[in-house]
N, CA, C and O atoms as a MOPAC input file, in Angstrom:
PM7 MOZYME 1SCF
protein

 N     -6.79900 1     6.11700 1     6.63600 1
 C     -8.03800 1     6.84900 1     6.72700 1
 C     -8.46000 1     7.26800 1     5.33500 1
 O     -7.60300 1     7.69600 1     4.56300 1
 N    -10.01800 1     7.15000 1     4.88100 1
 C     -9.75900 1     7.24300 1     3.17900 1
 C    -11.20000 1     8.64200 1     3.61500 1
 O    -11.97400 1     8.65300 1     4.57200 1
 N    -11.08400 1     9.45100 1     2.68200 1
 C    -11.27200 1    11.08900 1     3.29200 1
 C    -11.90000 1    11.35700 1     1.62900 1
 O    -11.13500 1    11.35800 1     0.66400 1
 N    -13.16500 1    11.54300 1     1.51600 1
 C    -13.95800 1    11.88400 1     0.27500 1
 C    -13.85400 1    13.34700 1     0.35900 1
 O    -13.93300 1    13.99100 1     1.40500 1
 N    -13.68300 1    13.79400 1    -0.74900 1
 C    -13.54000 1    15.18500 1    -1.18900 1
 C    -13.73900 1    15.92000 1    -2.53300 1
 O    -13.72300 1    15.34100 1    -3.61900 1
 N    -13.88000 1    16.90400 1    -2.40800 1
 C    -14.16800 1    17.65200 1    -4.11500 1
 C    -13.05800 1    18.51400 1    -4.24000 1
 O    -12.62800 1    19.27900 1    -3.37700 1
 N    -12.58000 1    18.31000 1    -5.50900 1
 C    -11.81600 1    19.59300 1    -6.15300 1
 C    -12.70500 1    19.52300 1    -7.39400 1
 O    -13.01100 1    18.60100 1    -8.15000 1
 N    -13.17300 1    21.51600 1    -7.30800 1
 C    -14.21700 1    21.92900 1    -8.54100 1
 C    -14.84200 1    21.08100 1    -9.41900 1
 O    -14.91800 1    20.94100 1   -10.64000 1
 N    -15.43900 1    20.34100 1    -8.01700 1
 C    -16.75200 1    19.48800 1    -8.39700 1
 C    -16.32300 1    18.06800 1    -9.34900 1
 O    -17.03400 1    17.65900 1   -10.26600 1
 N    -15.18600 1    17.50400 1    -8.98400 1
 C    -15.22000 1    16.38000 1    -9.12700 1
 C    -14.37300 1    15.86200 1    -7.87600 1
 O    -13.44700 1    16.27400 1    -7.17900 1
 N    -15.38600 1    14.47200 1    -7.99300 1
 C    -14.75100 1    13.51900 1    -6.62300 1
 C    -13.63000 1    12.96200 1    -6.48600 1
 O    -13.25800 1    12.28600 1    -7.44500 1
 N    -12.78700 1    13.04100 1    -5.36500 1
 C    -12.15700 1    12.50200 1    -5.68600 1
 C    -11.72800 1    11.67800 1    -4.21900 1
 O    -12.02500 1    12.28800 1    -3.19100 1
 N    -11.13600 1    10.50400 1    -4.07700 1
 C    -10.81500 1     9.54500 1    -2.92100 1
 C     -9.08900 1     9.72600 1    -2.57700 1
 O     -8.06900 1     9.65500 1    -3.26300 1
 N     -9.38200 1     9.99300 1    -1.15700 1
 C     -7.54100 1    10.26000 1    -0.96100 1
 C     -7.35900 1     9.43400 1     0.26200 1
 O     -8.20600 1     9.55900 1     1.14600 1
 N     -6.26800 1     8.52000 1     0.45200 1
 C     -5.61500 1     8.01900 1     1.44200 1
 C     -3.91200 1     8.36400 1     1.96400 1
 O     -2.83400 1     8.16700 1     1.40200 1
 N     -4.26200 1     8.93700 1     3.24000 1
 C     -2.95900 1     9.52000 1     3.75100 1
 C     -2.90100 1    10.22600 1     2.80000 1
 O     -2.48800 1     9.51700 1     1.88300 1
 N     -3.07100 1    11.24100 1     2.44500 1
 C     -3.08800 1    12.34000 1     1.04300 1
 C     -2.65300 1    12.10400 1    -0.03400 1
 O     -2.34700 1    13.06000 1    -0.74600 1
 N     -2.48900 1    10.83200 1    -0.49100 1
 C     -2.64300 1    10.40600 1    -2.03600 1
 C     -3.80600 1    10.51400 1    -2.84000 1
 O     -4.92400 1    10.08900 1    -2.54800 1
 N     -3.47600 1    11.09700 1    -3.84800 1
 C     -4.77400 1    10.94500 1    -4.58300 1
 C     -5.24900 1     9.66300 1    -5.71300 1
 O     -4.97900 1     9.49100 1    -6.90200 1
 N     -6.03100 1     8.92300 1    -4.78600 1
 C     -6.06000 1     7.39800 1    -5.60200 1
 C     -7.25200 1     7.23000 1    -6.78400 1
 O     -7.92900 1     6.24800 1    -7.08400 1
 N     -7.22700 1     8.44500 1    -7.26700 1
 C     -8.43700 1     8.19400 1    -9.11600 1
 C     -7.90900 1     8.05800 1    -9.60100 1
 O     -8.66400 1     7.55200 1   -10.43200 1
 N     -6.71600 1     7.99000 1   -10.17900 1
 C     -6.11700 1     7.11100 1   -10.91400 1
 C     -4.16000 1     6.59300 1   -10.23000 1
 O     -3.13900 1     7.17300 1    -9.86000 1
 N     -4.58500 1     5.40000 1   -10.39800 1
 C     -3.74400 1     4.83000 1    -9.81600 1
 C     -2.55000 1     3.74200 1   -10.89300 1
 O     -2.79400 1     2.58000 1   -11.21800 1
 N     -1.62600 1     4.32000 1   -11.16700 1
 C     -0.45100 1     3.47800 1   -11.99400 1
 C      0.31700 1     1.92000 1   -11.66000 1
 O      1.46900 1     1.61600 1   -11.35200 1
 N     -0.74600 1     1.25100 1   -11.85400 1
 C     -0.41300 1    -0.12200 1   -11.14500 1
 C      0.57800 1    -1.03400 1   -11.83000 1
 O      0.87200 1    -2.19700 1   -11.55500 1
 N      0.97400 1    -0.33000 1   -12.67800 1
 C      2.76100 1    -0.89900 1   -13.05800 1
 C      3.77700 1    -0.20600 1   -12.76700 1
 O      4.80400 1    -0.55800 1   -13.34600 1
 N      3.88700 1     0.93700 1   -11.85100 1
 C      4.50900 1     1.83300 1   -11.47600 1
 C      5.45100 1     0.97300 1   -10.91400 1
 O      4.88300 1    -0.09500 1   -10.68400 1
 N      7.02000 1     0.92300 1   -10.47500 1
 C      7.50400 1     0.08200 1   -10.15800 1
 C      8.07300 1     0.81000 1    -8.25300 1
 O      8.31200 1     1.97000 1    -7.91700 1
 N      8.09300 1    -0.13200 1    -7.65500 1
 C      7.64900 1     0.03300 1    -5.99800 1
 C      9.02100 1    -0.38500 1    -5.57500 1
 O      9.87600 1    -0.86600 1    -6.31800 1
 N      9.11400 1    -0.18500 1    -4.50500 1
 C      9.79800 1    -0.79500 1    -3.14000 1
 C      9.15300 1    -1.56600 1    -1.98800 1
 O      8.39500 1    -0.74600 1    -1.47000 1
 N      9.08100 1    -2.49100 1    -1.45200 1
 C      8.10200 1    -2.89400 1    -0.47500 1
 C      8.78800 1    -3.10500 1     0.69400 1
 O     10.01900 1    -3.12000 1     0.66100 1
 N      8.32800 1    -3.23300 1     1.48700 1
 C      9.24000 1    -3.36800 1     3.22400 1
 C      8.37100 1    -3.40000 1     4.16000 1
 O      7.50600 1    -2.64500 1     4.60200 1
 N      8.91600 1    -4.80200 1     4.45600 1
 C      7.88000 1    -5.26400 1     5.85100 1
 C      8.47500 1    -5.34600 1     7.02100 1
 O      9.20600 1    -6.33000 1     7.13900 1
 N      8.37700 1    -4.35300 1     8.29400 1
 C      8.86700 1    -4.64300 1     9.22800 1
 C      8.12200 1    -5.78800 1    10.55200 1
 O      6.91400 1    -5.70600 1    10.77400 1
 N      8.78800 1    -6.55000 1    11.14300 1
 C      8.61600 1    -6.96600 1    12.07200 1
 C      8.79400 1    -6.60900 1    13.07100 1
 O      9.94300 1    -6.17500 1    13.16000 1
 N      7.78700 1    -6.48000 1    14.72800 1
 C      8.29100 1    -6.11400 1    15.70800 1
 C      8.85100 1    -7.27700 1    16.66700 1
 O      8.66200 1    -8.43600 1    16.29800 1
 N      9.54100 1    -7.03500 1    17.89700 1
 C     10.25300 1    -7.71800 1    18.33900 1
 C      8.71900 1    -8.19500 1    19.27800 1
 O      7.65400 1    -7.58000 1    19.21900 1
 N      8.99000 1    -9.43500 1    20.10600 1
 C      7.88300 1    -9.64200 1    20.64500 1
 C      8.39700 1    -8.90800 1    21.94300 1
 O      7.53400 1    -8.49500 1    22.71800 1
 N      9.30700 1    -8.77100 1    22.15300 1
 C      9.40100 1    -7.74400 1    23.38800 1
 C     10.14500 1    -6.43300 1    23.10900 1
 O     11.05400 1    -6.40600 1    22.27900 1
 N      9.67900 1    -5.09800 1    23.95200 1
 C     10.62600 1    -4.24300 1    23.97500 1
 C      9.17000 1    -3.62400 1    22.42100 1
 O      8.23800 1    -4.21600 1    21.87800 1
 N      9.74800 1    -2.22900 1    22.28700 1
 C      9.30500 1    -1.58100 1    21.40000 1
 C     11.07200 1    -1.06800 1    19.54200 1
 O     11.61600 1    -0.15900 1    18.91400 1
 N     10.99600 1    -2.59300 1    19.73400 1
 C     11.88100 1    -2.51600 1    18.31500 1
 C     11.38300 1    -2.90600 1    17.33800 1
 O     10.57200 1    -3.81600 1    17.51200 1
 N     11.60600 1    -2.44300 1    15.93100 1
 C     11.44400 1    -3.08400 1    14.81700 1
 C     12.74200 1    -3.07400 1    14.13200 1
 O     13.72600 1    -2.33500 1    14.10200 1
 N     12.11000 1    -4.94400 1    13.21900 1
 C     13.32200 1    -5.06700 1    12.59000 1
 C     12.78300 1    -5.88700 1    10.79500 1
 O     11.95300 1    -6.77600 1    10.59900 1
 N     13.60100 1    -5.17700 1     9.83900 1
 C     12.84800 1    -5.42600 1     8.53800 1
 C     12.82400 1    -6.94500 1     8.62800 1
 O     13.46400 1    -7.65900 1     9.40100 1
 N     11.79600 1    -7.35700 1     7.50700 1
 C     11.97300 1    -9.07400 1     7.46300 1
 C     11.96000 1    -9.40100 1     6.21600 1
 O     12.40900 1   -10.47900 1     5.82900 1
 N     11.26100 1    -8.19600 1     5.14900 1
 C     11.04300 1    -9.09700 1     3.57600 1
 C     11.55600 1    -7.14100 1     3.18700 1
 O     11.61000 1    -6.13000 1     3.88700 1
 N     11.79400 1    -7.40100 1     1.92500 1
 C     12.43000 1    -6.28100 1     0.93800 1
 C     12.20700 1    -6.67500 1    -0.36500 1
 O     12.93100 1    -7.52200 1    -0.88900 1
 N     11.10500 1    -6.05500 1    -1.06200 1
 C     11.15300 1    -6.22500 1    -2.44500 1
 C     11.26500 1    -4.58900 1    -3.34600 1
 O     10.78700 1    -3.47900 1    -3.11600 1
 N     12.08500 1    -5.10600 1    -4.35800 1
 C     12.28700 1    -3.72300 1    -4.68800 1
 C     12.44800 1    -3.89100 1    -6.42600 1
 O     13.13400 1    -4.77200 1    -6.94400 1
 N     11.66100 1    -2.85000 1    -7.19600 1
 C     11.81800 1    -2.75700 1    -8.39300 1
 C     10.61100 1    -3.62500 1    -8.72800 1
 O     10.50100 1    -3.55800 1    -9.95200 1
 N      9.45800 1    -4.56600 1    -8.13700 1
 C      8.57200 1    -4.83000 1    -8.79900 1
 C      7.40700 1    -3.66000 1    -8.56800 1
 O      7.44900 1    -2.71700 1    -7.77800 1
 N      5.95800 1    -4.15400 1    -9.85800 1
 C      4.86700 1    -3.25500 1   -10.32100 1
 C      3.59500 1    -3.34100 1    -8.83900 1
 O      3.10900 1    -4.34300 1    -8.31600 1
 N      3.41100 1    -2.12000 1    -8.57100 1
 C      2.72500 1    -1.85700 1    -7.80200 1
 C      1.05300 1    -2.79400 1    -7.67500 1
 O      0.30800 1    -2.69400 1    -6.70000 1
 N      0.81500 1    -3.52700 1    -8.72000 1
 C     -0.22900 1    -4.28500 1    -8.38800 1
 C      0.41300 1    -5.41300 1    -7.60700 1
 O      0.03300 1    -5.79900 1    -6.50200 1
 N      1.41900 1    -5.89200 1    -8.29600 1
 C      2.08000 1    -7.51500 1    -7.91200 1
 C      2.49800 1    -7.11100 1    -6.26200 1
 O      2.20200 1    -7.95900 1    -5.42000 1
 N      3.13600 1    -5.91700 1    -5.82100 1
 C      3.10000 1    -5.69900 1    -4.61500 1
 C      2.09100 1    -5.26600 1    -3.38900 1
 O      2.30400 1    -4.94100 1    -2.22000 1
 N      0.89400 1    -5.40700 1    -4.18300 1
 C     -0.09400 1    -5.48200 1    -3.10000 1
 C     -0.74900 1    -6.70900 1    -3.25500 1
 O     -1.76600 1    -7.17600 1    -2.74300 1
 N     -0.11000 1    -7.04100 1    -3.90400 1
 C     -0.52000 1    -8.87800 1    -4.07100 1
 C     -0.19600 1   -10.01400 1    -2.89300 1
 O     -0.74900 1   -10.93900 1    -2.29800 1
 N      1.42400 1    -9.12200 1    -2.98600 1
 C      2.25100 1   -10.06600 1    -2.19800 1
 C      2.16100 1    -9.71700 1    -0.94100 1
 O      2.43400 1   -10.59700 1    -0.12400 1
 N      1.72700 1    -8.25000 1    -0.38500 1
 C      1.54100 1    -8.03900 1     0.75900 1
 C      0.14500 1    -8.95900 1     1.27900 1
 O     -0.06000 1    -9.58800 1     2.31800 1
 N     -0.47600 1    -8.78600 1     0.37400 1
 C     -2.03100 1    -9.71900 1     0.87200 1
 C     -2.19800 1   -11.17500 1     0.87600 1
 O     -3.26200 1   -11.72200 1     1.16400 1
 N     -1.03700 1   -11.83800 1     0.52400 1
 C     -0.92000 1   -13.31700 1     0.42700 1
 C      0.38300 1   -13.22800 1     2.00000 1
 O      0.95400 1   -14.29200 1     2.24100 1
 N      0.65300 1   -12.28800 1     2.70000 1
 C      0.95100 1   -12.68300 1     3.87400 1
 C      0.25900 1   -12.76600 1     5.01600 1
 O     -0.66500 1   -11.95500 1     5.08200 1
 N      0.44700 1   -13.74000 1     6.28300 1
 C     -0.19300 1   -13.49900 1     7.11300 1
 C     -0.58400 1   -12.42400 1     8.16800 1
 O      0.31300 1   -11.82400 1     8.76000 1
 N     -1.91800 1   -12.15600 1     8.42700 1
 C     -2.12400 1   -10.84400 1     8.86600 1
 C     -0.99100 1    -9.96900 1     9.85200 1
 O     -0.79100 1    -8.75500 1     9.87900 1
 N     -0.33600 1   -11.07500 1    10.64700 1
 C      0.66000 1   -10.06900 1    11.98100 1
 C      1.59000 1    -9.16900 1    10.89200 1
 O      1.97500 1    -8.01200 1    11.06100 1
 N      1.85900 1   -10.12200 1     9.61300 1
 C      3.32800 1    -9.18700 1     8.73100 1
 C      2.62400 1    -8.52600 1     7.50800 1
 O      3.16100 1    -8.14200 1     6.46900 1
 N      1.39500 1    -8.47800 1     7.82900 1
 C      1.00900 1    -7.22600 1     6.72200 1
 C      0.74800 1    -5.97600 1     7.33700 1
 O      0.62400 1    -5.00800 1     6.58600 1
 N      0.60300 1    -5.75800 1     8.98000 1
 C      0.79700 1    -4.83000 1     9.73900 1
 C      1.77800 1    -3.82700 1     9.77600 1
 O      1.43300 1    -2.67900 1    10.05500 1
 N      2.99500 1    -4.10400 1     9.52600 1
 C      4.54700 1    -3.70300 1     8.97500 1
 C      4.57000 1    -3.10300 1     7.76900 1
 O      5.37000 1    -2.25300 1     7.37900 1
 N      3.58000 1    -3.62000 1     7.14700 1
 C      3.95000 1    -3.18100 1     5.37900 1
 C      3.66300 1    -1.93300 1     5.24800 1
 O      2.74000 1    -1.21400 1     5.63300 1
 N      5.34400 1    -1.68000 1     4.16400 1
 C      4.52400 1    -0.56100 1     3.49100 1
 C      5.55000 1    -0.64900 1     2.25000 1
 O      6.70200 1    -1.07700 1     2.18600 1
 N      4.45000 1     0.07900 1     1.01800 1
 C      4.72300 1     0.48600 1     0.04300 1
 C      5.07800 1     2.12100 1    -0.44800 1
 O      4.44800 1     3.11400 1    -0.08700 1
 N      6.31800 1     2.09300 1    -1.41100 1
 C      7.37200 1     3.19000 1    -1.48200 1
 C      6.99800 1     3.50800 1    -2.90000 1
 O      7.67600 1     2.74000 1    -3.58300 1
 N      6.35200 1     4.16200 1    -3.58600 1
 C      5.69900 1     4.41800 1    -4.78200 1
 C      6.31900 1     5.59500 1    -5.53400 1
 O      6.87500 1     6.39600 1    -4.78200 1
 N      6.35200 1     5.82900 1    -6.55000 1
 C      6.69300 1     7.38700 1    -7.11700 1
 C      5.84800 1     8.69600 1    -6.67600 1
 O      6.25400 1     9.85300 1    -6.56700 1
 N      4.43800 1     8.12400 1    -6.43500 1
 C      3.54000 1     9.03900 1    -5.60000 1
 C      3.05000 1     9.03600 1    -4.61100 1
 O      2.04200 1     9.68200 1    -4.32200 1
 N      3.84300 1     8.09700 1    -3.68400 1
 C      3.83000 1     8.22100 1    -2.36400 1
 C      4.46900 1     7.05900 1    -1.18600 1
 O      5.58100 1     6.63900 1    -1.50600 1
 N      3.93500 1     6.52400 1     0.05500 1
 C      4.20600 1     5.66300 1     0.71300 1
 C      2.54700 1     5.53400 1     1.05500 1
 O      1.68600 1     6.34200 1     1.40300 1
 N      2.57200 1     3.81500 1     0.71500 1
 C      1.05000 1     3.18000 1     0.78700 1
 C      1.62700 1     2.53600 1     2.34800 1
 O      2.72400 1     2.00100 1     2.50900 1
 N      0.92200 1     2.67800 1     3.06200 1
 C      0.57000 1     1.64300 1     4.56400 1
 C     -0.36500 1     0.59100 1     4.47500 1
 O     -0.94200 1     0.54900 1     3.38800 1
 N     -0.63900 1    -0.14400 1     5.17500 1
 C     -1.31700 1    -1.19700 1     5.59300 1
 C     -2.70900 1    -0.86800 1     5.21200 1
 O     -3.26200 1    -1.79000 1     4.61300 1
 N     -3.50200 1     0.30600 1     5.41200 1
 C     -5.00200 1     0.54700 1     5.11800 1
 C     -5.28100 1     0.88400 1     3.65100 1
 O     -6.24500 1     0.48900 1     2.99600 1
 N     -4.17200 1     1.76700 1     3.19400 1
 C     -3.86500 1     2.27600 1     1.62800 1
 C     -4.41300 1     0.75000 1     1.23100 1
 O     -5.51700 1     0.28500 1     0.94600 1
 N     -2.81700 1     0.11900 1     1.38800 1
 C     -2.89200 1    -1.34600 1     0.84800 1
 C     -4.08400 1    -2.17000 1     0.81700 1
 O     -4.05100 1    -3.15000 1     0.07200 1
 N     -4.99700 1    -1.97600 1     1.40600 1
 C     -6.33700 1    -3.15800 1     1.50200 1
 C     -7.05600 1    -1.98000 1     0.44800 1
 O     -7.03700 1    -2.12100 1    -0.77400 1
 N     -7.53100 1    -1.09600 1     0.96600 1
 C     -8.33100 1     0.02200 1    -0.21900 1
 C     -7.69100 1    -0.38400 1    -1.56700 1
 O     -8.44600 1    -0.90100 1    -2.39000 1
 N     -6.53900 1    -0.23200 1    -1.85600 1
 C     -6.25300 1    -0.32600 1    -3.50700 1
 C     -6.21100 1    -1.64800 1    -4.15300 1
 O     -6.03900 1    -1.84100 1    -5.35700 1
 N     -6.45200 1    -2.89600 1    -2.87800 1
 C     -6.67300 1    -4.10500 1    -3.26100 1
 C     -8.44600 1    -4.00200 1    -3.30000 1
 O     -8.78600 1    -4.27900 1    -4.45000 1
 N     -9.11800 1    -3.83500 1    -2.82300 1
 C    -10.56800 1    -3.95000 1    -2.94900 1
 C    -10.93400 1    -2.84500 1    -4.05900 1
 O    -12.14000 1    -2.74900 1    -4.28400 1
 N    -10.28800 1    -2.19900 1    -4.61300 1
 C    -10.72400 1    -0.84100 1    -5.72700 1
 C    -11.05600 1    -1.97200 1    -6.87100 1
 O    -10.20400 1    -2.82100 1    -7.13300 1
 N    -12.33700 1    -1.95200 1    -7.54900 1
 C    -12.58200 1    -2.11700 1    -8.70500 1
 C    -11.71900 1    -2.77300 1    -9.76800 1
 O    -11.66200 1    -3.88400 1   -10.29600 1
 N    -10.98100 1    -1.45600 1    -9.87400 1
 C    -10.37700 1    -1.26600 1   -11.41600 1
 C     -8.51300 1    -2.47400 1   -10.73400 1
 O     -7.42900 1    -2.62400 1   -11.29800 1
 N     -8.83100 1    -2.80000 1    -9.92200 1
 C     -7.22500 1    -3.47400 1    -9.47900 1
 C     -7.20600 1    -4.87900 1   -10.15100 1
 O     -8.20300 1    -5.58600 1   -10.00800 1
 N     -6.16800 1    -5.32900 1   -10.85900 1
 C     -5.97900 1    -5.74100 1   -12.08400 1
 C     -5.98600 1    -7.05000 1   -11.27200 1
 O     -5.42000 1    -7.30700 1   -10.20900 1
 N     -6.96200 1    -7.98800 1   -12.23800 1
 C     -6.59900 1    -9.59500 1   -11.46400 1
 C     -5.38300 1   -10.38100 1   -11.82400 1
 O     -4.44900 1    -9.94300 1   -12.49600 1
 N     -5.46200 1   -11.40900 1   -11.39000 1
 C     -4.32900 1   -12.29400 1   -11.39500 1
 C     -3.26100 1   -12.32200 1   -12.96000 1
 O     -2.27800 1   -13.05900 1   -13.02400 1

């Protein structure tokens, strides 16, 4: 959910209560994608990346197919990014190309 707001009059954009105006996209991450079972209400991890830069890991979440980017999430120094985080900080502007 991305939630526009002011602190003393400057804007600022927050997802799941991160504050994403400035965002450290070499920050180094954890990533973890769970899979659910097709039956029954279990999950079980399927990919684990850990120690790469927070751009390259929303990279790699977005070069998977949609059912296993549902699972994802990212483990940050300033927070845990989900699945909606993850598309917002891929469509932000300033997100570093290839």
């Amino acid at each position: 959910m991305r939630v526009q707001t002011a602190l003393k009059g400057v804007s600022a954009d927050f997802i799941g209560g991160i504050d994403l105006r400035a965002i450290d996209y070499e920050a180094e991450v954890q990533v973890q994608i769970l899979h659910k079972f097709p039956k029954g209400n279990r999950w079980r991890e399927i990919h684990m990346w850990d120690g790469v830069g927070l751009a390259d890991a929303v990279r790699r979440v977005r070069a998977l197919p949609p059912s296993e980017q549902a699972g994802a999430t990212i483990f940050a120094p300033t927070g845990m990014f989900g699945i909606e985080a993850i598309q917002e900080i891929f469509e932000r502007p300033d997100f570093p190309g290839f």
